[in-house]
C-alpha positions as CSV (number, residue, x, y, z in Angstrom):
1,X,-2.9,25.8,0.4
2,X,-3.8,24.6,3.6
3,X,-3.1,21.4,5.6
4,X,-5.0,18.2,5.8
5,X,-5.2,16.7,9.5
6,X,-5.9,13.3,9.9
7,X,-9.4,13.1,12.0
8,X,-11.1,9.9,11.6
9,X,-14.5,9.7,13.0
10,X,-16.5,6.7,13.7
11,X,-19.5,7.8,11.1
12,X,-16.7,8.8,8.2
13,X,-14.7,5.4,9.1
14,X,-18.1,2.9,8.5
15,X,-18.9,5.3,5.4
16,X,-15.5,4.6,4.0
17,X,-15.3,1.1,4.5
18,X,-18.6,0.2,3.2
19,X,-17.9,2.2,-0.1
20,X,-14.6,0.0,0.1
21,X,-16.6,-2.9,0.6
22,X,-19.1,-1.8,-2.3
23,X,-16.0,-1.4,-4.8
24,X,-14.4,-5.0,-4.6
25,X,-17.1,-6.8,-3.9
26,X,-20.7,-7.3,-5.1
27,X,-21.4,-10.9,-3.3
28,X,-20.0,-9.9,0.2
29,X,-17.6,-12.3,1.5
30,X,-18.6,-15.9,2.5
31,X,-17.7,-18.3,5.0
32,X,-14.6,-20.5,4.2
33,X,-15.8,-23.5,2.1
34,X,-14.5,-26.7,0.6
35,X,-10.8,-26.5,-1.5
36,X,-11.9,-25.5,-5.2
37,X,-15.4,-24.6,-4.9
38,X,-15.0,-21.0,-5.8
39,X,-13.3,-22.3,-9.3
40,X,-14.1,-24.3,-12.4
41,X,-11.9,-27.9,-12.4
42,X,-10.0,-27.1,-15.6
43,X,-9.1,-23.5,-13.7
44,X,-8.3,-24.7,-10.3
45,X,-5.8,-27.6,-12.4
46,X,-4.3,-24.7,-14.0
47,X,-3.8,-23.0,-10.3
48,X,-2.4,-26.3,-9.0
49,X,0.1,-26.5,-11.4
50,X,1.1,-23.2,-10.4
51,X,2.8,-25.0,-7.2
52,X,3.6,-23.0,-4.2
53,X,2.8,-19.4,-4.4
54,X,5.3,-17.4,-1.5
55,X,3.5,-14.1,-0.8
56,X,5.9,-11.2,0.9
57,X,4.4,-8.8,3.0
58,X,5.9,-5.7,3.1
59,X,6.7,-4.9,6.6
60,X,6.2,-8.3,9.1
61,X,2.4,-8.7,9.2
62,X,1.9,-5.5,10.1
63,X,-2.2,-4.9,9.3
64,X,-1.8,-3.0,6.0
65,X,-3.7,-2.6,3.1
66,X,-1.6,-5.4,0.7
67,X,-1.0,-7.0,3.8
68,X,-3.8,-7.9,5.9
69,X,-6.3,-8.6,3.1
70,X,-3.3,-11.3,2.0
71,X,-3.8,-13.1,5.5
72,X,-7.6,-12.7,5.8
73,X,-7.5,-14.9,2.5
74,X,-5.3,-17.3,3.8
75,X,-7.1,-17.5,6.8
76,X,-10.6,-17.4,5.3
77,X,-10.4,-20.0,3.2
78,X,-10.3,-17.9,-0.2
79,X,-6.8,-19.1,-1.3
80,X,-7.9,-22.9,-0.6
81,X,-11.2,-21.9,-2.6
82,X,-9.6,-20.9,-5.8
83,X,-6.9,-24.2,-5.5
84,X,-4.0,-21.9,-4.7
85,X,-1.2,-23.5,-2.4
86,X,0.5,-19.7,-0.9
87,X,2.5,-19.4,1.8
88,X,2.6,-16.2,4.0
89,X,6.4,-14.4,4.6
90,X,6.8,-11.7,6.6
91,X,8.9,-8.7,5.3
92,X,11.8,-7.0,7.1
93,X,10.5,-3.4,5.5
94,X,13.7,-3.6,3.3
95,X,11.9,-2.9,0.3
96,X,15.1,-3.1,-2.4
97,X,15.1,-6.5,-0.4
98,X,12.0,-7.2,-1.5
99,X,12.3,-7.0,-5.1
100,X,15.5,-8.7,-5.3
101,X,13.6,-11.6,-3.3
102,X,10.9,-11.6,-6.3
103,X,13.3,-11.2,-8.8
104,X,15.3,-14.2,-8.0
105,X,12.0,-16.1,-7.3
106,X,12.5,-16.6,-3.6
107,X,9.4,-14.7,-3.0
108,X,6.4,-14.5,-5.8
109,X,4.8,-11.6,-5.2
110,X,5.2,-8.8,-2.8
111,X,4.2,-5.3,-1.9
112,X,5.9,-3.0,-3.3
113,X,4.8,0.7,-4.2
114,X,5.0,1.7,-8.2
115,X,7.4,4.3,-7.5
116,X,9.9,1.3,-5.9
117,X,8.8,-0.5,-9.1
118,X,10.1,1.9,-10.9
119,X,13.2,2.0,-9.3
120,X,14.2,-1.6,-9.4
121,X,13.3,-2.1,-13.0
122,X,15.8,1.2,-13.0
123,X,18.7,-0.8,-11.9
124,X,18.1,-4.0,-14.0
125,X,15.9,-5.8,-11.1
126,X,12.8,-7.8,-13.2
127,X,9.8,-7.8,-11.7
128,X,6.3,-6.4,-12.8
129,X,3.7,-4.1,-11.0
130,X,0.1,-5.9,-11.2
131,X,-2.1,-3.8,-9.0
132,X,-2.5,-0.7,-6.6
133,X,-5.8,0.5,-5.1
134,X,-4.9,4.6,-4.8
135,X,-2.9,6.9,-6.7
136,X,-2.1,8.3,-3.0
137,X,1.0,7.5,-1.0
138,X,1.7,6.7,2.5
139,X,4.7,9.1,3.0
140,X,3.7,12.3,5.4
141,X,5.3,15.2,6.5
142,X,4.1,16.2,10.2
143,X,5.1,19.6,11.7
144,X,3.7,21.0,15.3
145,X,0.5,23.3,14.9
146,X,2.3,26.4,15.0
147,X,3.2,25.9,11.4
148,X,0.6,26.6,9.1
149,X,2.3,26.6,6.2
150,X,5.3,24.4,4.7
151,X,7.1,27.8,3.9
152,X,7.6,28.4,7.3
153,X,10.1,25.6,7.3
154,X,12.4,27.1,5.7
155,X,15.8,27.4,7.1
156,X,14.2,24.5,9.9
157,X,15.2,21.2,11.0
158,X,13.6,18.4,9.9
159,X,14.3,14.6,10.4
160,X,13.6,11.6,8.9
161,X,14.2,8.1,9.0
162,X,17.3,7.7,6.3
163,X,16.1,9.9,3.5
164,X,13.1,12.3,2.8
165,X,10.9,10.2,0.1
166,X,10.9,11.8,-3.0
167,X,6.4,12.8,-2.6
168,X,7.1,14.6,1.0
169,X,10.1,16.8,-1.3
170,X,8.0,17.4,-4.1
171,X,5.2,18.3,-1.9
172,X,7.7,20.7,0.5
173,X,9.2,22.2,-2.7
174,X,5.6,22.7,-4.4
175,X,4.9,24.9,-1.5
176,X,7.7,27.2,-1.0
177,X,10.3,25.4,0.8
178,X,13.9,26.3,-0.5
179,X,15.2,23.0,0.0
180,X,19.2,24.3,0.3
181,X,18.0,25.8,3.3
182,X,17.1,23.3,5.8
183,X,19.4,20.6,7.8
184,X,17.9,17.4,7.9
185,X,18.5,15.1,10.4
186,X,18.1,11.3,10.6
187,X,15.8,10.3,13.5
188,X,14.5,7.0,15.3
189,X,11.0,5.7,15.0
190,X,9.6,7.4,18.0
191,X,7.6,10.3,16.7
192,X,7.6,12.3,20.2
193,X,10.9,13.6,19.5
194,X,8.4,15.8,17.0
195,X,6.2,17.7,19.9
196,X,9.1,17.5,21.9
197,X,10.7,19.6,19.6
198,X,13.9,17.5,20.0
199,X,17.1,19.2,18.8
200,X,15.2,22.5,17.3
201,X,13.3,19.9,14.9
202,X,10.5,21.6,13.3
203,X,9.1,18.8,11.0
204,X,9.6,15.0,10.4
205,X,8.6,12.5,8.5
206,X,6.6,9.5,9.0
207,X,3.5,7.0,7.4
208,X,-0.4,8.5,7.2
209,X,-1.0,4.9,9.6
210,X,1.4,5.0,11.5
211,X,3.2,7.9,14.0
212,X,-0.2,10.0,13.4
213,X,-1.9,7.7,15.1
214,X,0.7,6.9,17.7
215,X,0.8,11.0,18.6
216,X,-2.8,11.0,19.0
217,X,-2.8,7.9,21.3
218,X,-0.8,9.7,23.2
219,X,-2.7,13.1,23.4
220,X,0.0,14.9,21.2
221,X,-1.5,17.2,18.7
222,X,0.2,17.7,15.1
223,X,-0.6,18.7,11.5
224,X,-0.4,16.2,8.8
225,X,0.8,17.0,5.4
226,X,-0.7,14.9,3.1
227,X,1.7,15.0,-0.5
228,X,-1.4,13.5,-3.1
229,X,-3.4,17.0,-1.1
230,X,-1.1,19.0,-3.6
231,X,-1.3,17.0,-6.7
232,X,2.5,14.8,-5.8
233,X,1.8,10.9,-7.4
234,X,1.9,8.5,-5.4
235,X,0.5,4.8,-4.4
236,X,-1.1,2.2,-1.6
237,X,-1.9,-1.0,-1.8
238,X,0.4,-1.8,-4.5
239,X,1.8,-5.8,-6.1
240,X,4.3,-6.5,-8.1
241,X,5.2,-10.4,-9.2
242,X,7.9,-12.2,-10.9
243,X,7.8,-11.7,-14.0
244,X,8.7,-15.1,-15.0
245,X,5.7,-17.0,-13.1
246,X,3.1,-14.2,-14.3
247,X,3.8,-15.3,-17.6
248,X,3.8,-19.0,-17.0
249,X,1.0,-18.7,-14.5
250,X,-1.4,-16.1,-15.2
251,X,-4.6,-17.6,-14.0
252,X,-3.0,-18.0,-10.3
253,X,-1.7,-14.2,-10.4
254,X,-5.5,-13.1,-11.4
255,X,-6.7,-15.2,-8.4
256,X,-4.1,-14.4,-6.0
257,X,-5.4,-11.0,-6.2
258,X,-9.0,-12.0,-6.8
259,X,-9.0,-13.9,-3.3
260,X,-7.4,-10.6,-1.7
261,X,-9.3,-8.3,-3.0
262,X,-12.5,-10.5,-2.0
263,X,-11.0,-10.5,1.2
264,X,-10.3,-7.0,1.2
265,X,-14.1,-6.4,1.1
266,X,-14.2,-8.7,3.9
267,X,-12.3,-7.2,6.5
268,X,-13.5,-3.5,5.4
269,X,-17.3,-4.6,5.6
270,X,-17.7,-3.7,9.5
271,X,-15.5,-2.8,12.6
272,X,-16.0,-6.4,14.0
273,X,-14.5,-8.0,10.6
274,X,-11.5,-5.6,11.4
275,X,-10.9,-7.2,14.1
276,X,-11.3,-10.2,13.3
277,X,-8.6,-9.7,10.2
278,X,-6.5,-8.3,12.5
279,X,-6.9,-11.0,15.1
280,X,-5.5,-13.5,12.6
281,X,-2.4,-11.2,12.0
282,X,-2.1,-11.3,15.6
283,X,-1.9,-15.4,15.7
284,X,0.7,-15.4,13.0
285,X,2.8,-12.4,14.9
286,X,3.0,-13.0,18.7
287,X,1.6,-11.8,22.0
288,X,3.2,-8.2,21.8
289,X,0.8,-7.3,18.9
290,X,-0.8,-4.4,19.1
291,X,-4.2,-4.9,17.9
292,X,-5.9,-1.4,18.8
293,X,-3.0,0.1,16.8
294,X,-3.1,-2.0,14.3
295,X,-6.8,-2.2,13.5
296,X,-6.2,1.9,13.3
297,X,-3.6,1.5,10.7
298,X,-6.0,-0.8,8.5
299,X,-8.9,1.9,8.8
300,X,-6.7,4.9,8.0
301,X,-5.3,3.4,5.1
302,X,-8.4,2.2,3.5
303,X,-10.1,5.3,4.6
304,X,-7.5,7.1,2.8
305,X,-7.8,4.6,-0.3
306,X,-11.4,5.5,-0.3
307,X,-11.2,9.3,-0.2
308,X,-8.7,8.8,-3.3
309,X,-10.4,6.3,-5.6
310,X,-8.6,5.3,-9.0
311,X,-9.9,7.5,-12.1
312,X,-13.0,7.0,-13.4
313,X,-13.0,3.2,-15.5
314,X,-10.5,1.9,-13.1
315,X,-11.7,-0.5,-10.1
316,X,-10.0,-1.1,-6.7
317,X,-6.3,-2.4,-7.6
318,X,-6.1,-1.1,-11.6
319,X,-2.8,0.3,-13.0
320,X,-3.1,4.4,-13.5
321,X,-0.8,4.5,-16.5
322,X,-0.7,8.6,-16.1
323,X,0.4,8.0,-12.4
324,X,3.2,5.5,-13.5
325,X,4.4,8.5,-15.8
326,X,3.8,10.7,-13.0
327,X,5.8,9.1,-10.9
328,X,8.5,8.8,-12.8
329,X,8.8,12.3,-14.0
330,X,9.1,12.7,-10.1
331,X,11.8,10.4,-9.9
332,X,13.7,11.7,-12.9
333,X,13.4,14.9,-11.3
334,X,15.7,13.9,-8.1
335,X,18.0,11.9,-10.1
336,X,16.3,8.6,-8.6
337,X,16.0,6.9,-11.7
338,X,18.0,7.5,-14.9
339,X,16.2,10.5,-17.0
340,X,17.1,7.9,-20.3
341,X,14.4,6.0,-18.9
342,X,11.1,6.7,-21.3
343,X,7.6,6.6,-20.4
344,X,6.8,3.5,-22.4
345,X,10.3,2.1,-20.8
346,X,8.0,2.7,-17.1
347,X,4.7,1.4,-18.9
348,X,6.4,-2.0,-19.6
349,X,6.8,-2.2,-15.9
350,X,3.3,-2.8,-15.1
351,X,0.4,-5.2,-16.5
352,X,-3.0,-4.4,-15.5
353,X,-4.3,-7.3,-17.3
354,X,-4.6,-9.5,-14.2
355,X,-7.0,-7.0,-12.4
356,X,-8.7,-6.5,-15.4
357,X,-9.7,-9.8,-15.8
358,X,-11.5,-10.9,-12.7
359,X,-14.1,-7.5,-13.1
360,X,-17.1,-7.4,-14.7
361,X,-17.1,-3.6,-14.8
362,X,-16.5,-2.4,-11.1
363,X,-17.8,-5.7,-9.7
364,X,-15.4,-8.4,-8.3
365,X,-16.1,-11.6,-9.8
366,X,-16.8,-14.1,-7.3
367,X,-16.6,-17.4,-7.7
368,X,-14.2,-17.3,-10.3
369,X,-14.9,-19.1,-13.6
């Protein structure tokens, strides 16, 4: 099976993000308005009592999908619009951080991938997955263009950043790669040690957003493996919550994600909103910012979101319950989680309910009721 590289052209981006747009949003987005006038009285009550709602991003504000969309809300006016008091934290990319945060309530919700979902609930940690928008992953494997197939690794170097993640091993292993037979070596988080073929490496790992896009900046040329091109689960975009205030505050959980999907549309509606949602991660992170790179990371990710849509019946941020079991046969298979662990055991896990209820079919509903 062939590779997948990573060429984004302008015509495919505005395609992608106006199918995006199309999926969570049927109104489009407004301009910020007065607090509560998205939302009934007795609902935005309900959301007040809620109190202060401390959203985690997952790695600083970095302009991801389940990160940017979360700021463009703030920033928009669509948190204030539903009577939701949240409070943006940035993440240290620490994700076993993370759900220990949400678990002891220090944090409310957070992104977090299903497969970490899995993991935590794995070692006792409580927290509950409420939304993802792909069953793909954000874990690559690049290689220089004189491989042409993952075979050809074998018995090659290839580095990483602390571990291989279990969809690049599955993917390798899918395709040939005896796994005994390479040395794998931890790199930094400069990609060019790849195309400088630093210390005989031959492949390395990296994020679909991220190093591709920093390689190309800088006129280097390599092929992107992409693990959900050879069937390997995965997930973008994905929520989890405490599970103690989702079931003491379930209206505010459906409308945390209501205003973020609603901004979601938003910033995916046109190259200018981009900016402009990436302009207000830029206020809350500093002057070193890189907004060119990070208005690329936000386009290849929804891109990428778009070209793997949820099955059929489920709309942008539903829970796949056949890739939760997918995932965790995965898992089970590398001896991540326990193999004890049953598929209604990973179900529990996750509540699609929230998402559920603020569609009418495919359509975001906006206002809320």
């Amino acid at each position: 099976m062939s590779s997948r590289s990573l060429r984004l052209t302008s015509a495919l981006a505005l395609a992608v993000l106006t199918a995006a747009s199309l999926a969570a949003c049927s109104s489009g987005a407004s301009t910020p308005t007065a607090e509560g006038s998205a939302i009934s009285s007795a609902r935005c009550a309900e959301n007040k009592d809620a109190g202060t709602i401390t959203y985690l991003s997952g790695y600083q504000f970095q302009s991801s999908a389940s990160i940017l969309e979360y700021i463009a809300a703030d920033k928009l006016g669509y948190f204030d619009d539903l009577c939701l008091d949240v409070q943006l934290q940035p993440g240290s990319g620490d994700t076993a951080q993370n759900t220990k945060l949400l678990a002891s309530g220090q944090a409310t919700v957070s992104a977090i991938s299903q497969q970490d979902v899995l993991q935590a609930r794995a070692n006792g940690i409580d927290i509950v997955g409420i939304s993802s928008y792909s069953d793909a992953g954000l874990d690559i494997l690049m290689t220089n263009p004189d491989i042409t197939a993952l075979s050809q690794l074998n018995g090659k170097v290839v580095g990483h950043k602390g571990y291989v993640p279990a969809t690049v091993r599955a993917m390798m292993e899918a395709e040939g790669v005896d796994w005994s037979s390479l040395t794998l070596v931890k790199q930094g988080y400069d990609p060019s040690v790849l195309p400088r073929r630093q210390d005989g490496l031959a492949a390395l790992t990296g994020f679909i957003s991220n190093e591709p896009n920093q390689l190309a900046a800088a006129g280097d040329k390599v092929t992107v493996w992409e693990p959900v091109t050879y069937g390997i689960p995965g997930s973008i975009g994905a929520m989890a919550v405490n599970a103690t205030f989702a079931k003491d505050h379930p209206t505010a959980v459906q409308d945390v994600l209501r205003a973020a999907l609603h901004a979601y549309a938003y910033c995916s509606e046109s190259d200018e909103h981009t900016q402009e949602c990436v302009g207000y991660a830029k206020e809350l992170s500093g002057a070193t910012y890189d907004t060119d790179l990070n208005a690329k990371i936000w386009s290849t990710e929804t891109s990428v979101i778009a070209a793997n849509p949820l099955p059929h019946g489920l709309p942008l941020g539903g829970i796949d319950d056949a890739n939760v079991s997918a995932l965790l046969s995965m898992l089970q298979k590398y001896e991540i989680v326990p193999a004890d662990i049953t598929a209604a055991d990973a179900a529990a896990g996750f509540d699609g309910s929230f998402v559920a209820a603020i569609y009418d079919g495919d359509t975001l509903i906006w206002p809320a009721p």
